[in-house]
C-alpha positions as a Markdown table, in Angstrom:
| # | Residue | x | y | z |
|---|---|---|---|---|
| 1 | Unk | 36.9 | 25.6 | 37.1 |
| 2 | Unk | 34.3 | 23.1 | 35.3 |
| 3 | Unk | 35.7 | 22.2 | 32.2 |
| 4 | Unk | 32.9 | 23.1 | 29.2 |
| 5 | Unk | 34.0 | 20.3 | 27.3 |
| 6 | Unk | 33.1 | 18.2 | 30.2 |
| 7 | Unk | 29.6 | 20.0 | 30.3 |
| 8 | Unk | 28.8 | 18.8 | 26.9 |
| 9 | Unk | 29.7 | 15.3 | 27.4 |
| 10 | Unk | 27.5 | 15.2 | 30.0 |
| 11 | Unk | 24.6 | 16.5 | 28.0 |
| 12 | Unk | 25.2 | 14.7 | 25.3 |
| 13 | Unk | 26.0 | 11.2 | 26.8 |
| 14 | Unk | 29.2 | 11.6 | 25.5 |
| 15 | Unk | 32.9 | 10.1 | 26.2 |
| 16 | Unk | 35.7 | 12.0 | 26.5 |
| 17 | Unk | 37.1 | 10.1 | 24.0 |
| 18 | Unk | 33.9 | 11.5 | 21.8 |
| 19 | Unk | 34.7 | 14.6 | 22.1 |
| 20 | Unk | 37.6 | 14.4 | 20.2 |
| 21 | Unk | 36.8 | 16.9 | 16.8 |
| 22 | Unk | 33.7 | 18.4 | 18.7 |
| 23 | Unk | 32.9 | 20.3 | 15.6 |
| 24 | Unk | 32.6 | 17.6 | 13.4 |
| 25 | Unk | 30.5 | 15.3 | 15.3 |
| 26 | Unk | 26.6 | 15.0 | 14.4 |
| 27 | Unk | 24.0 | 14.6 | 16.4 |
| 28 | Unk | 20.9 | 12.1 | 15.3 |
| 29 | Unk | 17.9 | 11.0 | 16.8 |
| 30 | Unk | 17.4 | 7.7 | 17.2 |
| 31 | Unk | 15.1 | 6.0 | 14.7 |
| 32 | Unk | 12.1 | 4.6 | 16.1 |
| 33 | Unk | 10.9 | 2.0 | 13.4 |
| 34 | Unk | 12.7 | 1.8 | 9.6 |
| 35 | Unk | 10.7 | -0.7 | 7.4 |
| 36 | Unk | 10.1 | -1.2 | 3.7 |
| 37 | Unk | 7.0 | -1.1 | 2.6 |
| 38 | Unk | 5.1 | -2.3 | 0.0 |
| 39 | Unk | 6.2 | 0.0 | -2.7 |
| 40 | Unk | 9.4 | -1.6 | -1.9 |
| 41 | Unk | 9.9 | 2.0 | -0.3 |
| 42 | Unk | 12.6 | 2.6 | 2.9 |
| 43 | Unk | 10.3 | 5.1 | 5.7 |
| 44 | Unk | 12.2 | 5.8 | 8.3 |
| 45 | Unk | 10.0 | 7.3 | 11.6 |
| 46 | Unk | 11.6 | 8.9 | 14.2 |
| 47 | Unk | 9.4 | 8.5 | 16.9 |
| 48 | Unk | 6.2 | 6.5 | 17.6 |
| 49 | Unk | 3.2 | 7.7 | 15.7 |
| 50 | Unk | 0.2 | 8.8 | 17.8 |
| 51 | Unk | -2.1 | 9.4 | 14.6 |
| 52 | Unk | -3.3 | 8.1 | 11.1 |
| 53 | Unk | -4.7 | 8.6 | 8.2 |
| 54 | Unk | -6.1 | 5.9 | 7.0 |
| 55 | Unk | -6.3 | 6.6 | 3.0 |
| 56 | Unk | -7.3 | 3.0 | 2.2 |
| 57 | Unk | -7.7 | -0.6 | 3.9 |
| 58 | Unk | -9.7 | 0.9 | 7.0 |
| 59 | Unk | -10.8 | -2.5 | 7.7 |
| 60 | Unk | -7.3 | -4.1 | 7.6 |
| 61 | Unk | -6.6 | -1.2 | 10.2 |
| 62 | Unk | -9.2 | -1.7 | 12.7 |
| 63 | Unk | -8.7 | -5.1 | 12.6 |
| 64 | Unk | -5.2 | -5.4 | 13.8 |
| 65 | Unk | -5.8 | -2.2 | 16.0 |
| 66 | Unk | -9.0 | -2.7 | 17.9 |
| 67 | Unk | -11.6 | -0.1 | 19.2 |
| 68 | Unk | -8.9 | 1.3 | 21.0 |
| 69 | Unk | -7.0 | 2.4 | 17.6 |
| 70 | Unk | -10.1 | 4.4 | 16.2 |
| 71 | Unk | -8.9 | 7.3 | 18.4 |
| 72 | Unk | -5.9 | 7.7 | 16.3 |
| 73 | Unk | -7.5 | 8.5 | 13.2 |
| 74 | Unk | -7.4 | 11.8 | 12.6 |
| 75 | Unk | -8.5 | 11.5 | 8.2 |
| 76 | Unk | -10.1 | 9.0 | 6.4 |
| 77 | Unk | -11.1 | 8.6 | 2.7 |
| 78 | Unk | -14.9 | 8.9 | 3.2 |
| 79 | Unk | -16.3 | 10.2 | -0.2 |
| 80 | Unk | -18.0 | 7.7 | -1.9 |
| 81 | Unk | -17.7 | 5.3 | 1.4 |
| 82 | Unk | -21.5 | 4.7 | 2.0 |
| 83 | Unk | -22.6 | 4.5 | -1.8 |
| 84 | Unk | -19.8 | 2.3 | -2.3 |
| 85 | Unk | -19.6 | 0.0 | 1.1 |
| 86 | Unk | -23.8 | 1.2 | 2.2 |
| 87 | Unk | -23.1 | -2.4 | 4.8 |
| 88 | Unk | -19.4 | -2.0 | 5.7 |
| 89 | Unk | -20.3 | 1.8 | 6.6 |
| 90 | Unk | -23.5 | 1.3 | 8.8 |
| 91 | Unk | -22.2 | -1.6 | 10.4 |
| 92 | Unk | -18.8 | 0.5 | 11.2 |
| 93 | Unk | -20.3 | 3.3 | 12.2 |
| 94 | Unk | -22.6 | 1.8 | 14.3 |
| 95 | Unk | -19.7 | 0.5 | 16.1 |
| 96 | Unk | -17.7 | 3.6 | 16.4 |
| 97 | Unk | -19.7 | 6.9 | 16.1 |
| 98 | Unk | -16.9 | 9.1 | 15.9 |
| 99 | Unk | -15.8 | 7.6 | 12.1 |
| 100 | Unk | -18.4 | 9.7 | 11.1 |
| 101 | Unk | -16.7 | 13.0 | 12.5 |
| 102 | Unk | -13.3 | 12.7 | 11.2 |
| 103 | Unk | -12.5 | 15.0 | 8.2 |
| 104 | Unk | -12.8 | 12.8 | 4.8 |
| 105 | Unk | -9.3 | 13.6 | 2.5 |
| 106 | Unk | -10.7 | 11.9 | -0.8 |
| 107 | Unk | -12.7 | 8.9 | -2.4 |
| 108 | Unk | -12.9 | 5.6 | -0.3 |
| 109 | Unk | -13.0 | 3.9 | -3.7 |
| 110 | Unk | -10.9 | 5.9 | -6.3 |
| 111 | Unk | -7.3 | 7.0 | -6.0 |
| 112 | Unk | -8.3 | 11.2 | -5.3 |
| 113 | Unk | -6.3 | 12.4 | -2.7 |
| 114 | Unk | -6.9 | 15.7 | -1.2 |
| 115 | Unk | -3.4 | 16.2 | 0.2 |
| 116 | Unk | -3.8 | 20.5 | 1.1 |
| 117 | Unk | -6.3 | 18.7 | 4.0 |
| 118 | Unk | -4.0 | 15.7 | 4.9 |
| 119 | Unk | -1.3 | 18.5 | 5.2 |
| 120 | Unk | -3.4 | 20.5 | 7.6 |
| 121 | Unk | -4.2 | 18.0 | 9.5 |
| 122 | Unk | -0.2 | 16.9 | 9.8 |
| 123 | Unk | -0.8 | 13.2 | 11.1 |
| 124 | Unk | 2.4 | 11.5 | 12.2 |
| 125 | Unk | 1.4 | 8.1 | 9.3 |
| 126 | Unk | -0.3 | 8.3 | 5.9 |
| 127 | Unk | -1.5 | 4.7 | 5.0 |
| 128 | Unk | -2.3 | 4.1 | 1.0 |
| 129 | Unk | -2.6 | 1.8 | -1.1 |
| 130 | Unk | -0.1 | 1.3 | -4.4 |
| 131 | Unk | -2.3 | 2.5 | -6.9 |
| 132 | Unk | -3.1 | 5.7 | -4.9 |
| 133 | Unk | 0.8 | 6.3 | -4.2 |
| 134 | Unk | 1.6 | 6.3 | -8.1 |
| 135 | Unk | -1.1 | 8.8 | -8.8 |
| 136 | Unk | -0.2 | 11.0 | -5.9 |
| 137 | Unk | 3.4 | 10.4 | -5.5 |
| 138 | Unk | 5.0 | 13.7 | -6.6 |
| 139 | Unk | 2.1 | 15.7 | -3.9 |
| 140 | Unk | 2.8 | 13.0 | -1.6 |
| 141 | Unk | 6.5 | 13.6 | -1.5 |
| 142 | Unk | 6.5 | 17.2 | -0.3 |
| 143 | Unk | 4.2 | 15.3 | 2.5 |
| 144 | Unk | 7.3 | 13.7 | 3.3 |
| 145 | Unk | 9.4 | 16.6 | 3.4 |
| 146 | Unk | 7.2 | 18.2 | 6.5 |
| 147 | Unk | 7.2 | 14.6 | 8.6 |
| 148 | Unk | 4.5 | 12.4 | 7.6 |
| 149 | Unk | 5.6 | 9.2 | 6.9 |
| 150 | Unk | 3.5 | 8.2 | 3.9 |
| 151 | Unk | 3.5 | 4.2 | 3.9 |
| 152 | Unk | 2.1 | 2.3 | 1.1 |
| 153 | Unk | 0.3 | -1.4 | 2.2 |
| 154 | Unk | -1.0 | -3.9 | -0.5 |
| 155 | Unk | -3.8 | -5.8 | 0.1 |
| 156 | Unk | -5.3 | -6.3 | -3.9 |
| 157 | Unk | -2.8 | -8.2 | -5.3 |
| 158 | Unk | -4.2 | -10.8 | -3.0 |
| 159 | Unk | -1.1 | -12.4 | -2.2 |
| 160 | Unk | 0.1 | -14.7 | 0.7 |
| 161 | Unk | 3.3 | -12.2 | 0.6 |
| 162 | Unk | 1.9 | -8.6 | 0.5 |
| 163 | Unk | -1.0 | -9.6 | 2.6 |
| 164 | Unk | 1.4 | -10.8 | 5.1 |
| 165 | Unk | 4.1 | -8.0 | 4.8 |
| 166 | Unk | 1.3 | -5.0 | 5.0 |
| 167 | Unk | 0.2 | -6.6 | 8.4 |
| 168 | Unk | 2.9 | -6.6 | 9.9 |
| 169 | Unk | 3.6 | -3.5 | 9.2 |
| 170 | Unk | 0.2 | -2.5 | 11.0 |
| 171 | Unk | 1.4 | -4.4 | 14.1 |
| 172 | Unk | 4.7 | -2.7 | 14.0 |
| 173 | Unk | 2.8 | 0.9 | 13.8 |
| 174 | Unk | -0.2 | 0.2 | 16.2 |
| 175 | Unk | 2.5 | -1.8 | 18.6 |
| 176 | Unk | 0.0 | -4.9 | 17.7 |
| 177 | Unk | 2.3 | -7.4 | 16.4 |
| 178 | Unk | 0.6 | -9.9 | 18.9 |
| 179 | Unk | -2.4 | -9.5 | 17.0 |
| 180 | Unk | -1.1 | -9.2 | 13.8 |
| 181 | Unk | 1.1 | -12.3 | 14.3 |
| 182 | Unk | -2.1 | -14.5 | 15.0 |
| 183 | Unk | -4.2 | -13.1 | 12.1 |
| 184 | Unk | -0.9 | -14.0 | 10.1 |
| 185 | Unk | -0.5 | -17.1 | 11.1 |
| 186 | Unk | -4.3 | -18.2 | 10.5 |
| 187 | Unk | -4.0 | -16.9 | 6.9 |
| 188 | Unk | -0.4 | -18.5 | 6.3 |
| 189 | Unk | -2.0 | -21.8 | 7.2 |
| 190 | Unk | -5.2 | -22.0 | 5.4 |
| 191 | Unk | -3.1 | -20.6 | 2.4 |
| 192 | Unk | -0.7 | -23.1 | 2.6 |
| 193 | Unk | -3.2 | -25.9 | 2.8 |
| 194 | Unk | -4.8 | -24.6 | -0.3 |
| 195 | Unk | -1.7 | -24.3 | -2.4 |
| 196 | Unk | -0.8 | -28.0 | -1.2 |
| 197 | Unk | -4.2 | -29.8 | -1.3 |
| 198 | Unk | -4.3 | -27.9 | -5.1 |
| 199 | Unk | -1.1 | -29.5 | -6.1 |
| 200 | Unk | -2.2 | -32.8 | -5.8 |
| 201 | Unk | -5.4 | -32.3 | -7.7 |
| 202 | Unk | -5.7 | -33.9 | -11.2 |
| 203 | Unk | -4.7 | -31.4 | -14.0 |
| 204 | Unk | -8.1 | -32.1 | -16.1 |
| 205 | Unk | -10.3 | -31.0 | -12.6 |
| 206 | Unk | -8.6 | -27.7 | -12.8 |
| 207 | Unk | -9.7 | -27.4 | -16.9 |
| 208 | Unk | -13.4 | -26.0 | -16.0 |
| 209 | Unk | -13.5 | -22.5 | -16.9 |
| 210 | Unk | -14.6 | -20.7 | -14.2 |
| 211 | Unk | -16.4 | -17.0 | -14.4 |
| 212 | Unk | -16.2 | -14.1 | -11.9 |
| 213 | Unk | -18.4 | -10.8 | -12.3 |
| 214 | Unk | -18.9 | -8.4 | -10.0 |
| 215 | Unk | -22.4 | -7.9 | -9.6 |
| 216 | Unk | -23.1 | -4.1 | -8.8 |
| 217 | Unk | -24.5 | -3.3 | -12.2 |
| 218 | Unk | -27.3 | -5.8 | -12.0 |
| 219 | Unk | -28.5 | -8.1 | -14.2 |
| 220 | Unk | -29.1 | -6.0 | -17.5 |
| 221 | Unk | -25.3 | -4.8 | -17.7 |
| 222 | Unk | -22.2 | -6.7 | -17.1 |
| 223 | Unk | -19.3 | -6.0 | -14.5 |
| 224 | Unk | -16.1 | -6.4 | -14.4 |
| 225 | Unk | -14.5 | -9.2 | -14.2 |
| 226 | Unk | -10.3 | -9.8 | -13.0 |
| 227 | Unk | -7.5 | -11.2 | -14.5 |
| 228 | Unk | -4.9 | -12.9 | -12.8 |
| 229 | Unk | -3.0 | -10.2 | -11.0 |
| 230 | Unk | -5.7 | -8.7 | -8.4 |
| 231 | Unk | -8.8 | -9.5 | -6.5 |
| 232 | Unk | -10.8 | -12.4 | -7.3 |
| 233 | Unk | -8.4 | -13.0 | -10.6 |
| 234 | Unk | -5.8 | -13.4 | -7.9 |
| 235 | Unk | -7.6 | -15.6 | -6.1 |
| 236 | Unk | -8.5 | -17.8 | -8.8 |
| 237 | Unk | -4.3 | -17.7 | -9.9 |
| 238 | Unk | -3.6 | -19.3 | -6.3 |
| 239 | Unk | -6.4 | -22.1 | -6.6 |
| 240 | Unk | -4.6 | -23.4 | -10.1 |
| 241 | Unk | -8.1 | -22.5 | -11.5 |
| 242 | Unk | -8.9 | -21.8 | -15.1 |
| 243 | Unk | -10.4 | -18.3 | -14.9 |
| 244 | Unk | -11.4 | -17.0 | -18.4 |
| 245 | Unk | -10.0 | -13.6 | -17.9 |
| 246 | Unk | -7.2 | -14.5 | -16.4 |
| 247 | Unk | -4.9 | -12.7 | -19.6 |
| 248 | Unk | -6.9 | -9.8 | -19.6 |
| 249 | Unk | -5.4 | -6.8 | -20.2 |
| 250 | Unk | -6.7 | -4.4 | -18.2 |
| 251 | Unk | -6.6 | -5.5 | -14.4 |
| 252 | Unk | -10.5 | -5.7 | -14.2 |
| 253 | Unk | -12.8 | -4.8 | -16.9 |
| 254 | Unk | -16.4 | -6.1 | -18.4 |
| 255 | Unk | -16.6 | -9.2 | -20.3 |
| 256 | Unk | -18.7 | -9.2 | -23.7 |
| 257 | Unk | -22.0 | -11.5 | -22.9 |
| 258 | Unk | -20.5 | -13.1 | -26.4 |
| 259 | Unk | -17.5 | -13.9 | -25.1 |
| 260 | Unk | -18.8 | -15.1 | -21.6 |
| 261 | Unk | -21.3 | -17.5 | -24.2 |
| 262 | Unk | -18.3 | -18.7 | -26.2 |
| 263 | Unk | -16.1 | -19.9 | -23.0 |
| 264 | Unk | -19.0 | -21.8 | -21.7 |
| 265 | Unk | -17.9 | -21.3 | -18.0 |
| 266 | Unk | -18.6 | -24.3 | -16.1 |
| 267 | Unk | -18.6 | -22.6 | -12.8 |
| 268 | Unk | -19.7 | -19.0 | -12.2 |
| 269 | Unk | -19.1 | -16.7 | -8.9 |
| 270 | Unk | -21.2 | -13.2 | -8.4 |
| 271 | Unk | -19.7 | -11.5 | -6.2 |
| 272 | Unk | -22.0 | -9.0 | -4.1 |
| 273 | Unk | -22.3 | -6.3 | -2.1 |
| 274 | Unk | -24.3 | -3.3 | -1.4 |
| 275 | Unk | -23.9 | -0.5 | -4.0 |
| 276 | Unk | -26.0 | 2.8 | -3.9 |
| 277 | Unk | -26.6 | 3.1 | -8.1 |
| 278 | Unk | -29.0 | 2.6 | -10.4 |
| 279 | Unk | -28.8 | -1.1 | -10.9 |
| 280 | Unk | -29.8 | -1.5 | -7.0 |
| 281 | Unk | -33.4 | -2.8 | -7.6 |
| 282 | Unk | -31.1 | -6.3 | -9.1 |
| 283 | Unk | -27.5 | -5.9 | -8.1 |
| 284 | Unk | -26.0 | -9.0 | -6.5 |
| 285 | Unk | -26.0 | -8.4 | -2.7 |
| 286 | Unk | -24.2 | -10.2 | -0.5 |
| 287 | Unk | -22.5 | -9.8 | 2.8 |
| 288 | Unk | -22.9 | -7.6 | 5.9 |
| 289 | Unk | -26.4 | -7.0 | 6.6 |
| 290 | Unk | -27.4 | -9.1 | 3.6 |
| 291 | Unk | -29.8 | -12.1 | 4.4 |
| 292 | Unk | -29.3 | -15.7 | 2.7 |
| 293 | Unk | -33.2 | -15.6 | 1.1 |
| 294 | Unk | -31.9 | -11.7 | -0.1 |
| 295 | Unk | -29.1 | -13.1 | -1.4 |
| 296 | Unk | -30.7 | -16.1 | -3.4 |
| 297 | Unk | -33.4 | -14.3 | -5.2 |
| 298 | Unk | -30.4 | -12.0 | -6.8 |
| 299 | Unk | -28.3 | -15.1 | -7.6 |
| 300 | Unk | -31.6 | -17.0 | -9.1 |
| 301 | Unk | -31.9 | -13.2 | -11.0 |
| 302 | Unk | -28.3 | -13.6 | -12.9 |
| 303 | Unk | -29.5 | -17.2 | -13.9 |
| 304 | Unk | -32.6 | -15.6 | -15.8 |
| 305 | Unk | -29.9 | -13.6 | -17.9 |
| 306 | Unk | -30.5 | -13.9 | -21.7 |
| 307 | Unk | -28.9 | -16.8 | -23.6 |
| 308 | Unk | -27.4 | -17.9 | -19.9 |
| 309 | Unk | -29.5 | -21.0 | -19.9 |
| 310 | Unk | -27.2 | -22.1 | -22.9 |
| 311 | Unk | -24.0 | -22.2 | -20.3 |
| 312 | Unk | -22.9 | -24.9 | -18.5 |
| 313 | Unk | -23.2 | -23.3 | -14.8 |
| 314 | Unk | -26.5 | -22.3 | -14.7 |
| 315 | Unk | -27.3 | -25.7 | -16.8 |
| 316 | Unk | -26.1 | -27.4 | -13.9 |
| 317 | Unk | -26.7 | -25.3 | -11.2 |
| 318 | Unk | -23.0 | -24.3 | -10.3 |
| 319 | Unk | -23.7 | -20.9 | -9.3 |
| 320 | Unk | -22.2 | -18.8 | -6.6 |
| 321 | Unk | -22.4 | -15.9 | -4.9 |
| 322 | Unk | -19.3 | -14.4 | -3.0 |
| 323 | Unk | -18.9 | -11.1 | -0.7 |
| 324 | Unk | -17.3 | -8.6 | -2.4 |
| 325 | Unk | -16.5 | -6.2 | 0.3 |
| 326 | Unk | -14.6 | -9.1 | 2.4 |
| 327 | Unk | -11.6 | -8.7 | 0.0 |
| 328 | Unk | -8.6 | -6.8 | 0.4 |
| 329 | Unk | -8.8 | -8.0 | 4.0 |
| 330 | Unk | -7.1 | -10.5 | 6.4 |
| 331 | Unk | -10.2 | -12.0 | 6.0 |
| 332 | Unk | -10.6 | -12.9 | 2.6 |
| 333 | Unk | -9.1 | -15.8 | 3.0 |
| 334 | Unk | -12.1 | -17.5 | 4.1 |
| 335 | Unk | -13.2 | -16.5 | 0.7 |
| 336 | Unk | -10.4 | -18.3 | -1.1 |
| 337 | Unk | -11.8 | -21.7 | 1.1 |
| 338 | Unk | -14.8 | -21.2 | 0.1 |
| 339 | Unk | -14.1 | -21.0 | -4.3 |
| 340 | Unk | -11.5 | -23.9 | -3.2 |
| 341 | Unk | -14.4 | -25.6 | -2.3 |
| 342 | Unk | -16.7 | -25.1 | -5.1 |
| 343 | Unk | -13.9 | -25.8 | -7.6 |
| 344 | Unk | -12.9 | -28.9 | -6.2 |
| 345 | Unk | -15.9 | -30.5 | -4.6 |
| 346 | Unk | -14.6 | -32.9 | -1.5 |
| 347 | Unk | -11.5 | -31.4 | -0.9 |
| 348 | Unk | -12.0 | -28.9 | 1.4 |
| 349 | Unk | -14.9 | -29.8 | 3.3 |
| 350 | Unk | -13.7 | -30.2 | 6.6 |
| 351 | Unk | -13.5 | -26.0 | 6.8 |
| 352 | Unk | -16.5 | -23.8 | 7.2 |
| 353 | Unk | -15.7 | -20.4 | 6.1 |
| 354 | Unk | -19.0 | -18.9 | 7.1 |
| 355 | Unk | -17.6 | -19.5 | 10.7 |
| 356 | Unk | -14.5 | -18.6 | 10.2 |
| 357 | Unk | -16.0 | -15.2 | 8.9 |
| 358 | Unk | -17.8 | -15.0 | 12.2 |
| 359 | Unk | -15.5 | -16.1 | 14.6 |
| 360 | Unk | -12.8 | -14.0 | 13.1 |
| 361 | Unk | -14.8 | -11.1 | 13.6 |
| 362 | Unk | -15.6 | -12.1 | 17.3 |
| 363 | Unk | -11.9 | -12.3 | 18.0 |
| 364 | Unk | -10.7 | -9.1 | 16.4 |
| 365 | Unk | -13.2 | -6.4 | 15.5 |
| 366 | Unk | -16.3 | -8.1 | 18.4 |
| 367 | Unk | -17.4 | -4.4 | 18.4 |
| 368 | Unk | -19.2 | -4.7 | 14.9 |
| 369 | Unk | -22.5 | -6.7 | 13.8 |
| 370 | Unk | -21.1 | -9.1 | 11.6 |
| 371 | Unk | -24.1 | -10.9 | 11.0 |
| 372 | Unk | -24.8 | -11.1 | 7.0 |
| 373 | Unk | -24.1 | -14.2 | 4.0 |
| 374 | Unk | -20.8 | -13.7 | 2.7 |
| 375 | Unk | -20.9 | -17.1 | 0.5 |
| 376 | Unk | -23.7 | -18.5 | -1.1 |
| 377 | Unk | -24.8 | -22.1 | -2.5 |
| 378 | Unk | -28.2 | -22.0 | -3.8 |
């Protein structure tokens, strides 16, 4: 007679030496992927995930993913998306119709989640963002507790490290790493040559105070500007820059026009995009779908700003305007080049980050019009 001990071995994959204290012996599937993410968090996911939702950084994903990666979304935060991102949304959507079908679980640009509908929809991923996890995290948990793996990526702190570490997680879920790798390494190099070229500048160049504000409340109102721990702030931290809100507070927040007056910034960025409000007759616009004479006549608006004929920048035409939407990407980068090379005129101008813009586009994400002015000298 077959020995029933014998019959489980073989169903199991067992030895008979495993099958020593039968009872006691428990059976685990295999992880597929464990990784940390960037809430310092261990996810463990047991299998390869077919679907997302893509809570935040939907660029970031369809950049390392491809067209092919838009049929795994199955949620997206799409309130607020258009009037928030009006380019970034066209231009998307133009490229891939069905965005506009999948069900929306909360705001593209506050931290609302709607976590009964990500829930219903059961995807095998959640992607967030750090600020939406700490606001959501005890709804997010019982998330957890039916299968999703909720994974939170960092792409605001605008750091060589998270920027690096939440794309390679992408690669590792999408099985992209090949792309992910090269976007990586593009970014680690530019970086790297901006931190080192920096280090060598003289200490007194790197004394001119430099203003950020982002434009999307027009001329008549200020917006915010960034200290040195996210966004342009960050940026500004990395260049060795001397950005007047750089002990701020509060993350990002509006500048008084007295104080703005009293730092006498010698070089000021706007950074644009296209915002559906009620400054949009003069907010700063800048780029997809933005053209460079567009673009100018906004800057040249700022300029006209009372008592801003008294500051240094606009006394001497230093000026910018910067594309607002193009952070929190792989691609901001090129961004970083190009304040690098307003700061510190001569020291980076054997890049062109316009290009770069394009032809990183053209390699990863060809699919979408990328034609627009994402930096700006007047």
């Amino acid at each position: 007679m077959f020995d029933p001990s014998k019959r489980l071995a073989l169903k199991f994959g067992l030895t008979a030496a495993g099958m020593v204290g039968l009872p006691s012996v428990v059976f685990s599937q295999k992880p597929w992927l464990t990784l940390t993410d960037l809430a310092q968090r261990t996810v463990t996911l047991t299998k390869k995930p077919e679907t997302f939702v893509v809570a935040n950084y939907i660029a970031n994903f369809l950049f390392v993913g491809g067209a092919s990666c838009v049929d795994r979304i199955v949620g997206i935060t799409a309130d607020g998306w258009e009037s928030t991102r009006y380019a970034e949304y066209i231009r998307f959507t133009e490229a891939f119709p069905m965005l506009k079908k999948i069900p929306s679980i909360g705001g593209y640009h506050d931290d609302i989640l709607n976590t009964e509908r990500i829930l219903a929809i059961k995807p095998d991923v959640l992607l967030l963002g750090v600020t939406q996890y700490a606001q959501n995290a005890q709804r997010l948990h019982l998330l957890e507790k039916v299968g999703i793996a909720v994974i939170v990526l960092d792409y605001h702190a605008i750091t060589l490290q998270n920027h690096v570490k939440s794309t390679q997680i992408l690669g590792q879920l999408l099985d992209r790493e090949k792309v992910a790798s090269e976007q990586i390494r593009r970014y680690q190099e530019v970086t790297n040559t901006l931190h080192s070229r920096t280090a060598n500048i003289q200490s007194k160049t790197k004394e001119t105070p430099v203003y950020v504000e982002c434009g999307n409340l027009g001329v008549g109102s200020y917006g915010n500007s960034y200290n040195k721990t996210v966004l342009w702030g960050g940026i500004l931290q990395q260049l060795q820059a001397n950005n007047i809100a750089a002990n701020m507070p509060a993350p990002y927040a509006s500048l008084s026009r007295e104080f703005v007056l009293s730092t006498n910034p010698g070089i000021i960025f706007i950074a644009g995009s296209i915002w559906q409000n009620a400054a949009e007759n003069d907010q700063m616009r800048m780029g997809l779908m933005v053209t460079r004479d567009e673009a100018l006549a906004r800057l040249n608006g700022f300029t006209k700003r009372p008592l801003w004929d008294r500051i240094d920048a606009v006394k001497n035409k230093r000026i910018y305007g910067v594309d607002h939407g193009s952070l929190r990407s792989m691609l901001d980068y090129t961004l970083a080049l190009f304040m690098a090379q307003v700061i510190y005129p001569g020291v980076f101008e054997d890049y062109d980050p316009e290009s770069e813009i394009q032809t990183f586009y053209k390699r990863f994400l060809p699919e979408v019009d990328s034609r627009g002015t994402f930096t700006l000298k007047p």
